[in-house]
Every structure is written in C-alpha cells, then in structure tokens.
C-alpha positions, -999 to 999 in steps of 0.1 A, spaced: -845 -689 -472 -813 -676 -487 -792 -665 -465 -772 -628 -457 -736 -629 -456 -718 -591 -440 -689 -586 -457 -670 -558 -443 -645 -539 -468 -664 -553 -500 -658 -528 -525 -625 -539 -533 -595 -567 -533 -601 -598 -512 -635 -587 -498 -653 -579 -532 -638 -611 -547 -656 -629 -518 -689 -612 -520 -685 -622 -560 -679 -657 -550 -704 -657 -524 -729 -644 -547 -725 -671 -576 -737 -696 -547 -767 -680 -540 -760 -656 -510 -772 -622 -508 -748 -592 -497 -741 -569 -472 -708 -549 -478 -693 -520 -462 -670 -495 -477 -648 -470 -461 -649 -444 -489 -652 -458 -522 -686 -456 -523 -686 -458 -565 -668 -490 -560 -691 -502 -533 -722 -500 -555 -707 -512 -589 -703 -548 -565 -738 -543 -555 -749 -540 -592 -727 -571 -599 -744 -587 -575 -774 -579 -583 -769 -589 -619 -764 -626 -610 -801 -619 -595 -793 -617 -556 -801 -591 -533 -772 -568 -520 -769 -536 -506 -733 -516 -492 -730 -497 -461 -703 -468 -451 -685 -484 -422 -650 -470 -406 -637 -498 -389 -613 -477 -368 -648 -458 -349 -659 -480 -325 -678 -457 -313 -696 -457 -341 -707 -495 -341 -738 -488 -327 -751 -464 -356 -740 -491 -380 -757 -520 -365 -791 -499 -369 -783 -491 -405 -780 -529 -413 -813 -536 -390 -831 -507 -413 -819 -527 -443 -825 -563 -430 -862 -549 -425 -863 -529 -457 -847 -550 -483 -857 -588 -465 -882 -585 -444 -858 -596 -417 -847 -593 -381 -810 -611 -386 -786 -626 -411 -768 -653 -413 -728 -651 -417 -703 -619 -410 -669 -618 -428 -650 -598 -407 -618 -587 -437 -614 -550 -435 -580 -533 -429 -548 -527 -443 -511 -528 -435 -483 -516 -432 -446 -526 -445 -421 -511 -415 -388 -525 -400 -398 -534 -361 -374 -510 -347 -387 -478 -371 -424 -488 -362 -442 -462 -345 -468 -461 -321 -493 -445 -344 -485 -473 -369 -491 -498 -343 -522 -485 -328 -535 -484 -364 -527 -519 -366 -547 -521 -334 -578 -503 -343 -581 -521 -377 -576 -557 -369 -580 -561 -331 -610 -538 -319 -629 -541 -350 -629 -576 -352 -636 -580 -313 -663 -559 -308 -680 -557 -343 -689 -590 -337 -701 -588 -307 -721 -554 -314 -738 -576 -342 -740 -609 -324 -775 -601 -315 -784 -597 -345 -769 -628 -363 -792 -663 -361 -781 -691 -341 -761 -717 -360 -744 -687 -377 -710 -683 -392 -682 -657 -390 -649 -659 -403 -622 -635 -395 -590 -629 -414 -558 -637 -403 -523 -640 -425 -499 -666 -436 -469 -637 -419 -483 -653 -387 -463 -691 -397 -441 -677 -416 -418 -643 -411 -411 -617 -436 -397 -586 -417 -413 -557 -421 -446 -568 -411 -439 -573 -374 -473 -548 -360 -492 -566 -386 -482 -600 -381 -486 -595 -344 -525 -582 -350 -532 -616 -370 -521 -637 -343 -540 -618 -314 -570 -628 -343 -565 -663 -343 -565 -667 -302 -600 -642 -307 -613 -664 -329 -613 -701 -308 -620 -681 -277 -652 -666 -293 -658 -704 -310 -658 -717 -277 -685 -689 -263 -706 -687 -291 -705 -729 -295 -740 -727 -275 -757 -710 -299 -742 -731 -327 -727 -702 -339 -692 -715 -355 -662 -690 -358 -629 -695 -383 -597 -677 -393 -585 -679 -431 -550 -673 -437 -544 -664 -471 -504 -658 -482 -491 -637 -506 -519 -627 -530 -523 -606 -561 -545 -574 -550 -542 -540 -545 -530 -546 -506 -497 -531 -493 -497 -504 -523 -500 -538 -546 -468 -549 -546 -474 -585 -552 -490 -579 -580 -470 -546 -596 -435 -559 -586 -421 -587 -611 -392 -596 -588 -411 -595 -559 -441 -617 -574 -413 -643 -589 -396 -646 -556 -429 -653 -542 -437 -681 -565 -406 -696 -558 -413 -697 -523 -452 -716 -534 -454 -752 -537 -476 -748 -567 -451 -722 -582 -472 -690 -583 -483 -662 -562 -522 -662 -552 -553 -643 -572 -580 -627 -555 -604 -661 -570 -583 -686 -549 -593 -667 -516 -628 -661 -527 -633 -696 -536 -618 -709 -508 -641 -690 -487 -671 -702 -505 -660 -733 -498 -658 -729 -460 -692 -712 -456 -709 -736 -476 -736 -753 -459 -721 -788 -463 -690 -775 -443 -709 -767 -411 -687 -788 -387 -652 -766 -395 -650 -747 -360 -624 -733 -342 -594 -738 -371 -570 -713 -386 -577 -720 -425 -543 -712 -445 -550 -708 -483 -514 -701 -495 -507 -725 -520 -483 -746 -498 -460 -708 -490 -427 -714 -471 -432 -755 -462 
C-alpha cells in the first residue's frame, strides 16, 4: 500500500521540494498552504504527473483553534481520495522568520515565533496522532542557528531548540506505538525564506560558502533529498536524533 506523507507548507521552498522528492519515491501527498493556493495546486499537478495521488489543504498554522476543522478535512480526503482511515508520515515544516537584533525584538515578533514553530508543531501532532498508523513517522524542522549563532535570529533560534527537546520527548511517548519522531536541521539554504536573502544576496551567499565545508550554500534538492532519505523505509531505526543537513556549516 503506498503510503501518505502530510506535508504542511508545501506549496513552496523547502516543503514543495520535499513533497517533489517524496513523490519521485513513490509517496502520495498531502500539503497545506497558507494562501497560495495557485501554488498549492500546481505541486499537486506535479505530483500527480509523476502518477501519485496528492491533494493540498488551506491550513494557518498560527489557528490552533482551528486544528480540529483541519483534521476533518484531511479525514474527508483520506476517505475520498484513498479509501482510508489514516496516513502514514507528517512533516511538520511550515513557518517563517524573522531577522531582528535581540534587544529590538518585540513581543509580537516573538509570539509569532511562538505560534508558528512551538504550538503548531506541538499540538498539530498530537490533534492528528489519532489519525496516523502505528509505526508512523514525523519529522519536525529545526535549524542549523540552533549549533551555530548568527545574531539576528535569536526568537527564531530559540523556537528551534524548544523543537528539538519536543521532538525526543514525543519519540519517547509515541515509542509504544512504534511511531518514530526526528528533527532535520538544514543550514543556510537557497529559497525564498527570510525575504530570500541567501539566494538574492551575492555577498551574503559567498560568505556563506565560505563558512561550508563543501564550499557552497544549500539548494532546496539537498534538503528534499536528504529527507527522502530519512523517511525511507530502510531508515526505520533513526529515532530521537536532530538530523543537520548543512553541508559541514561553521565546524
């Protein structure tokens, strides 16, 4: 049976390279978009193209309150589209962030920071948990900024790590189900993240590189891949680790 993979924020950068990657190894797609909708449903057709199933959902990750609503919308599609009652892996890689000098950083800024990579990890998971078969995966998404410092990113950082200590903590609960639960850390990647400055800046991106053992700043493919790799079926016994995919960044 093939199995479902959630994606969340999978219309564009990290997440749709992911679901991309995903796809090419024979998993069908769930992705949710905050208001790119056009976006959303040109990675659906991609998807679909390379002849797996795939279908994107509207989810603000910021609502909690609306969790509940989204978890029947994927049941109504589970049903719908495969006949089923669960799926198989969630992806938990929605936000974005914010560039600010620690003592300029407000608290709306920080609650944002909150909101987006705290709560919606934490209890998106565990709204969908019920829903998710035993011996399932998730993956949540942490940062290289948490090993390495680059000011600036101080309420973002700070979110990341309160991400990793989720993550083994819901490994450790959710070991009885077989359920297994990882962090990736990617570092300095070419997307549209932070206003695409990594990828838009030339000094910025060469002062990068030189900070890369292998002499370059990431691409979107070197995350996707790498996260392929990790959920593949062969790589069942990875549990509880923080995952940096950086290139070798600041060693």
């Amino acid at each position: 049976m093939t199995k479902i993979t959630l994606i969340t924020g999978g219309s564009r950068g990290l997440g749709k390279n992911t679901a991309l990657h995903l796809a090419q190894k024979g998993r069908d797609i769930i992705l949710t978009y905050l208001s790119q909708k056009k976006e959303a449903e040109k990675v659906v057709e991609a998807i679909r193209d390379m002849g797996q199933k795939a279908v994107a959902l509207q989810l603000d990750i910021t609502k909690v309150n609306g969790f509940e609503q989204f978890v029947m919308g994927v049941k109504n599609v589970l049903k719908d589209v495969w006949g089923r009652e669960d799926f198989d892996i969630l992806i938990n890689n929605a936000g974005t962030g914010i560039h600010n000098d620690y003592m300029k950083t407000s608290e709306e800024e920080f609650d944002r920071m909150v909101n987006e990579h705290v709560k919606a990890p934490f209890f998106l998971s565990q709204k969908l948990l019920p829903i998710m078969v035993d011996g399932g995966r998730i993956l949540n998404f942490s940062s290289g900024l948490t090993r390495f410092t680059n000011p600036g990113f101080t309420a973002y950082a700070t979110m990341k790590a309160a991400v990793e200590v989720l993550s083994v903590y819901m490994a450790k609960e959710l070991g009885a189900r077989g359920i297994t639960v990882n962090v990736i850390a990617p570092g300095a990647i070419e997307t549209d993240f932070g206003g695409g400055a990594v990828r838009d800046n030339a000094g910025l991106n060469q002062h990068i590189a030189s900070s890369v053992a292998l002499g370059r700043a990431g691409m979107p493919d070197d995350i996707g891949g790498a996260i392929a790799a990790i959920l593949d079926d062969d790589a069942g016994w990875i549990n509880a680790q923080r995952i940096e995919v950086s290139g070798g960044q600041m060693i």
